[in-house]
N, C-alpha and C positions, 0 to 999 in steps of 0.2 A: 321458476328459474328466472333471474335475472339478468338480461341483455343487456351487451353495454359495447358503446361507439367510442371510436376517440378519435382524435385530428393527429397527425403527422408533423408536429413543430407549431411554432404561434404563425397564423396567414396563411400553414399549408392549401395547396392546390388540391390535396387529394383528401380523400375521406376513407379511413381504412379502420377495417376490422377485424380483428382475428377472433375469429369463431372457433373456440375450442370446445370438443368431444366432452362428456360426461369424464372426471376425472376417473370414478370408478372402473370404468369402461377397461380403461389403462392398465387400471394399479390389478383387477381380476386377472389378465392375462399374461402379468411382467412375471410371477414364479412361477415354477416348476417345481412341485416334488420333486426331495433323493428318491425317489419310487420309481424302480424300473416302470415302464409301461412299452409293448408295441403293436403299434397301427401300422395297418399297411389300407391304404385308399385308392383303389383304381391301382391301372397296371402304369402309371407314368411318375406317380408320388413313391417321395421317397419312404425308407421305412425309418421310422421314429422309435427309438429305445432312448428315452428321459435318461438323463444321469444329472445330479447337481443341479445347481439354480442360477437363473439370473436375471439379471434385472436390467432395466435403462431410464438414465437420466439424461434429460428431460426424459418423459413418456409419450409426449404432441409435444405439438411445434408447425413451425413451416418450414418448406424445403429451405435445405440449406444450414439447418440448427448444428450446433454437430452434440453429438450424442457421446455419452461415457456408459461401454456396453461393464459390468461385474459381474461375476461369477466364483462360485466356490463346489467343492466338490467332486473334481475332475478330476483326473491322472494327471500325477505331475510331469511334465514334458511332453504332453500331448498336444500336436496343434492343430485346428482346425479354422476350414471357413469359415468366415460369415456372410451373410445372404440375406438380402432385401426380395420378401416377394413383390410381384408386381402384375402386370396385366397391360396386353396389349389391347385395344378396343379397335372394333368395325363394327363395317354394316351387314348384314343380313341379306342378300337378296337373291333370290330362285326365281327360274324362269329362262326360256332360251333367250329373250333381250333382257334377263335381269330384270324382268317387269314388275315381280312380287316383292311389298315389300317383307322381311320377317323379324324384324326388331334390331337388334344390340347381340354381339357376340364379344363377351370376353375371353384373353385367350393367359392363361396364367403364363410368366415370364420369373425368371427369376434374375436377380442385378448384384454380381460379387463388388464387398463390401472389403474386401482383403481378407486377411487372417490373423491368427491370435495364437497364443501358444503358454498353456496353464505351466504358472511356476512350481517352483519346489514343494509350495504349500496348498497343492491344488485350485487355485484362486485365477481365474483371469479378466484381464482390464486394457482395453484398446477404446480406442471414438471413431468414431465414423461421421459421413455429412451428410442429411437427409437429401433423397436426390428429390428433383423434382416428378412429380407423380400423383396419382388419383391421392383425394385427398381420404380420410377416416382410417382402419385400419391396414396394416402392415405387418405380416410375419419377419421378424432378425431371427436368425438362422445360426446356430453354431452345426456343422456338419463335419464328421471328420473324414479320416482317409477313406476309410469302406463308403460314403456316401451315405452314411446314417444321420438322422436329426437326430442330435443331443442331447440338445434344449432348444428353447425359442422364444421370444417374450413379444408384443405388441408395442407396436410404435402408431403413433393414431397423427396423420395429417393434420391441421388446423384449414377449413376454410376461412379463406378472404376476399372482401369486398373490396373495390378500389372503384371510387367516382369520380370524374374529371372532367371539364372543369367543374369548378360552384356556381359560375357566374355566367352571363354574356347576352347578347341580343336574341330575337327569336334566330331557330335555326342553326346555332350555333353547334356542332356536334358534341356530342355526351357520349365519352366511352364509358362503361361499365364493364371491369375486368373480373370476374370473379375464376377465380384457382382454389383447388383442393374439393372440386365436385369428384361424386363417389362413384360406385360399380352398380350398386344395390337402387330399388324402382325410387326410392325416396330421397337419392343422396344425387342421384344424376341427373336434374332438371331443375331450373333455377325460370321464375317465372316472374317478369319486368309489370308494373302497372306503373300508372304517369298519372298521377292527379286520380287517384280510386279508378283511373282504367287501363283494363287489359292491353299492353301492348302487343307480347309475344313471347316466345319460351328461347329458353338457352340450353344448349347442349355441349358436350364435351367429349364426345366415344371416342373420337379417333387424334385428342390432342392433350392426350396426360390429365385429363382433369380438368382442363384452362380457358373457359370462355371467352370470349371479347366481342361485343356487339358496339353499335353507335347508334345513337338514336338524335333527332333533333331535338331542340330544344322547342314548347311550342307552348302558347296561352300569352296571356300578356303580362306588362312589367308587374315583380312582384315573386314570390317563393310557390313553387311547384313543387309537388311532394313526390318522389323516385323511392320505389321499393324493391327489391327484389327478394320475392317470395320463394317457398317451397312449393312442389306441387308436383305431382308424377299423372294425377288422372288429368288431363286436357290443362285445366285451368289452378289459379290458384287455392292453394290451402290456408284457412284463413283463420283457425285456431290452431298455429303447430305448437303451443305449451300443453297441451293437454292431449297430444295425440301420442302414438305409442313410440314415436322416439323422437321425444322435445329435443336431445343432444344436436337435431339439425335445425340451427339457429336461422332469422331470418333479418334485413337488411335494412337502415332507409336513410333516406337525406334530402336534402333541401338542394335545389337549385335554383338562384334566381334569373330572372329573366328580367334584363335592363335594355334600357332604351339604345339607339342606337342603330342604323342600318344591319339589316336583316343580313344574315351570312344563305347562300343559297346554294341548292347544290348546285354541279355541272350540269353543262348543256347537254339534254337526253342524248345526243349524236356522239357524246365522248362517253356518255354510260355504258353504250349497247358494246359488246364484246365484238372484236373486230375481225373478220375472216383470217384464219389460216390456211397459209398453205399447206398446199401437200409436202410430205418430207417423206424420203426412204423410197419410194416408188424405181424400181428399176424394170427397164424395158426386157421382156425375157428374150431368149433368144431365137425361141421360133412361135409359130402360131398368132393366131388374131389378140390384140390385145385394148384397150381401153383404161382410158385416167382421166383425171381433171385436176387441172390447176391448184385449187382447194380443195382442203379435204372438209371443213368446217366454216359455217360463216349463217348468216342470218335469212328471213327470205328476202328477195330480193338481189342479195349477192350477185354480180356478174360471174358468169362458170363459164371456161373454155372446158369442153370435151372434146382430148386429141386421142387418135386409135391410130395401131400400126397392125404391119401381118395381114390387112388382108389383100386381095385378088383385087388388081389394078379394076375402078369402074364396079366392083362389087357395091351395090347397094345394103347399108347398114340402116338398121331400124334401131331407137331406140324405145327403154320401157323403164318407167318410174315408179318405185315399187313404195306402196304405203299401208301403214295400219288404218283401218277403219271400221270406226264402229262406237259402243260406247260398252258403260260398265251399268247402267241402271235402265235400261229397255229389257236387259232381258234374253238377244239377244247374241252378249258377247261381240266379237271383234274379229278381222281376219284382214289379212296381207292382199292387198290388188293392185294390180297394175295401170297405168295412166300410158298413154300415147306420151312421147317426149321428142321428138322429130326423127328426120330423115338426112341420112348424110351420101355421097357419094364418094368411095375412097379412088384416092389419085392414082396417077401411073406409079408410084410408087409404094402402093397400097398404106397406105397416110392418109388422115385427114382431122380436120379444126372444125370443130361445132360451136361460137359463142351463140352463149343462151343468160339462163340466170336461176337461181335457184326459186323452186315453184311453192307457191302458199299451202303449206303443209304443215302437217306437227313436225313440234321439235325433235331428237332424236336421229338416228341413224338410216338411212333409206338407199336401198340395193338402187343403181344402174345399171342394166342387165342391155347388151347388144345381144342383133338378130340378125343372120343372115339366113335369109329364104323361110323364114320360121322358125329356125333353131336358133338356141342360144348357143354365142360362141366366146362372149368375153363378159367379164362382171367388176365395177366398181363400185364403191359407196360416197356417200354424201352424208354429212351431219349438219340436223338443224339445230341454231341456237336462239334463244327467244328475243325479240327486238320491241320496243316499245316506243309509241306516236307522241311528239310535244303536246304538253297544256299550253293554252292562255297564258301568258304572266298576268293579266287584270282580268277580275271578272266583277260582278254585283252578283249582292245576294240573290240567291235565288237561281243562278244561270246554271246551265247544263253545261256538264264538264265530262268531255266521253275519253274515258280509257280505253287506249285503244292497243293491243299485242298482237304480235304474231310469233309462228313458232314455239306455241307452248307445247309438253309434252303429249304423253299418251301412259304411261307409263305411271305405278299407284307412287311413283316420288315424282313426277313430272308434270301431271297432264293438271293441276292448280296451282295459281297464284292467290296470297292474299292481300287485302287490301286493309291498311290501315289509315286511318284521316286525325291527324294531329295527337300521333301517338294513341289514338283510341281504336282498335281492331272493330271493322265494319262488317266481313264475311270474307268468300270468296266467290273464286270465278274460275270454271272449268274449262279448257280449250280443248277436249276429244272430241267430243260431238259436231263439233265445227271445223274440225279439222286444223287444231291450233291459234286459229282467229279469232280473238275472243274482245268484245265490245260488252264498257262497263258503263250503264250511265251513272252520273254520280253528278250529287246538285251543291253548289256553293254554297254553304252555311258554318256560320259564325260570326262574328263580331270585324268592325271592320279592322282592317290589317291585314298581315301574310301568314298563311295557313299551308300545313304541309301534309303531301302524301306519299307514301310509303306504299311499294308491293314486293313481297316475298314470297320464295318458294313455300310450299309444305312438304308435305306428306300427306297423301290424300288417306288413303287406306293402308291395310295390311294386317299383319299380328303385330305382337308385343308383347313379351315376357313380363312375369314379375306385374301384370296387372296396368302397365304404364301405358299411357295413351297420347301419343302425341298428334294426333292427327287434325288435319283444317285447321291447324293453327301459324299466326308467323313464324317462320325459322330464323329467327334472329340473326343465329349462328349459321347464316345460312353456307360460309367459305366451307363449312363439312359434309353440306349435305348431302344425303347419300345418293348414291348410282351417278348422277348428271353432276354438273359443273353447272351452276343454274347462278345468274346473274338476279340483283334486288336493281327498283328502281326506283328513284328519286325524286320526284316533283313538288315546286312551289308556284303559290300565284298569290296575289292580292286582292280583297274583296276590299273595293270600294269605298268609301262611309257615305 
């Protein structure tokens, strides 16, 4: 099979490819036998009795095409729907904190396309616009009154690549948009390398198909090579013409890196995700009760804990409720409680505890009040992970310590990984430690500015369909599952 690139006008900005489907693919499932047939599949599918045929031109494309659906065959003055199958995507996760992960759930959908209505000579011809959606194939649907499929023919997505800019100094961002990623283990993971190395994987479950990562631009003046691979087991696939479905093409282009002061990220203090407050909390109307300020925020956070309802002069005890433990001792993990201070409520059975949120894994952590040893009021706290400045200058050679707090605990939470000039290094676990996790990492490269990257993963779990995403970068990381987990960004300069 022959791949093939093209540009977007003479000097475009962008590099675009439409990756189209095995034609064949198409043209097998555009007819239908005049041959009755009926299937009935699971109690939720409709029932399908074929009458007539038809077809669609184009047969792929990308969202947005518009389509000429023919048919011949039909009752004449019959009208019926048409329908776009589809599929809504999530995540998988079981467990009473959602801890486990279990892969990818598709959930089928179906998207009305309008209606048609066969003329005198039994023939029908209406268009439709391809909506945006997973890319490869696609059931159109004529269904009539009773809810019968009729006919049906295959519409096949076109994947596309979009890379932006071509050009710029080190550090400059590099979006890579790729649309029309699939359902199936081979079609739904798109896997980045920079100069022959692994960066990190791209996902699309829960956004139609549509990737979009950014990456720095990093090495020095001169053309770096951007790919973006196929690959469903961990890493990339590196003969996909000769694998069992060459139809899913793969990607690449030039970027160069010109001279020029370095574009850098923000200052780690504007990356770290910023506390929230609490919202919706209302005071009940009787009995002891307990809140805080924030419901979410990093460690370190200043926390006001204020309580009502109790017994003027009543002494309040509180307790800080944590996961501990790990996943590879052996064994296992459990919920214990921490000393959090002591309060004395007023004559008005009221009172104000400033404190601060305590170095803990990330995630969700009960605050449980005690009066006399019983519990009598309970609120929560969420941690979110925070990470220590580098250096901006260092010399070769020098210790460079990564430093976080509030990583999870949890098989989508409890790893960050680390990547160094677009080149994936490993990771680093924060349960064991209780969220605190310290990376040494040594200065090397050439002299200039050198960039680091850390991402969520996915530590463990299952995986349908044989796909393995685990200990790798999550690119994509704005989807990643269960948590809301912040990437971060660091540059410095090695000397000459």
């Amino acid at each position: 099979m022959r791949y093939g690139t093209g540009r977007r006008g003479v000097g475009a900005k962008r590099l675009t490819i439409a990756m189209v489907a095995l034609a064949s693919v198409s043209a097998a499932c555009a007819t239908r036998s005049d041959t009755a047939t009926t299937t009935t599949i699971g109690s939720t599918e409709p029932i399908v009795e074929y009458v007539g045929s038809m077809t669609l031109e184009p047969s792929n494309g990308l969202p947005g095409t518009t389509v000429s659906v023919n048919g011949l065959g039909f009752t004449p003055g019959e009208s019926f729907d048409l329908t776009w199958g589809s599929a809504e995507g999530s995540w998988d996760l079981q467990g009473d904190a959602s801890e486990e992960y279990h892969g990818r759930v598709f959930t089928p959908t179906v998207v009305p396309l309008g209606s048609v209505t066969a003329g005198g000579d039994g023939t029908i011809a209406t268009t439709f616009e391809v909506p945006d959606d997973f890319g490869f194939s696609h059931d159109v649907r004529l269904i009539d009154a009773g809810g019968i499929v009729r006919n049906q023919a295959a519409f096949v997505i076109d994947m596309q690549v979009e890379i932006s800019p071509e050009s710029g100094p080190p550090g400059t961002p590099i979006t890579i948009r790729v649309s029309g990623l699939g359902l199936e283990a081979l079609e739904g993971n798109r896997q980045i390398l920079y100069d022959n190395r692994y960066t990190g994987w791209m996902s699309a479950v829960t956004t139609k198909g549509t990737a979009e990562v950014v990456i720095p631009a990093t090495g020095g003046p001169g053309p770096h090579r951007i790919d973006v691979a196929r690959g469903a087991f961990t890493f990339p696939y590196l003969n996909p013409a000769q694998s069992p479905r060459p139809d899913i093409l793969v990607y690449s282009a030039v970027f160069t890196v010109t001279d020029g002061d370095a574009v850098l990220p923000p200052p780690i203090d504007e990356q770290i995700p910023p506390p929230v407050a609490r919202s919706g909390f209302e005071v009940p109307g009787s009995g002891p009760w307990i809140s805080t300020d924030i419901e979410v925020g990093p460690v370190g956070s200043p926390l006001v804990v204020s309580g009502g309802g109790f017994d003027p002069g009543e002494v309040v005890t509180f307790t800080w409720y944590r996961i501990v433990g790990n996943r590879v001792a052996g064994q296992g993990w459990e919920e214990r409680g921490i000393d959090f201070g002591t309060v004395t409520a007023g004559t008005d059975g009221s009172f104000e505890m400033t404190t601060e949120i305590p170095s803990d894994v990330g995630g969700g952590h009960r605050l449980e009040a005690s009066v006399g040893g019983s519990a009598v009021a309970t609120t929560s706290v969420r941690i979110t992970p925070a990470a220590d400045a580098l250096p901006q200058s260092v010399a070769w050679g020098d210790a460079i310590d990564l430093h976080l707090t509030g990583v999870g605990w949890t098989e989508t939470a409890n790893i960050y990984t680390i990547v160094y000039d677009n080149a994936y290094l490993g990771y680093a676990c924060g349960f064991n430690s209780q969220g605190d996790v310290l990376v040494p990492l040594t200065a090397t490269g050439a002299p200039g500015w050198h960039f680091v990257d850390l991402y969520p993963a996915i530590y463990k779990g299952e995986e349908s369909g044989g796909q393995q995403s685990f200990r790798i970068p999550m690119l994509t990381y704005a989807e990643h599952p269960g948590e809301d987990l912040p990437a971060f960004h660091f540059a410095f300069f090695i000397e000459g």
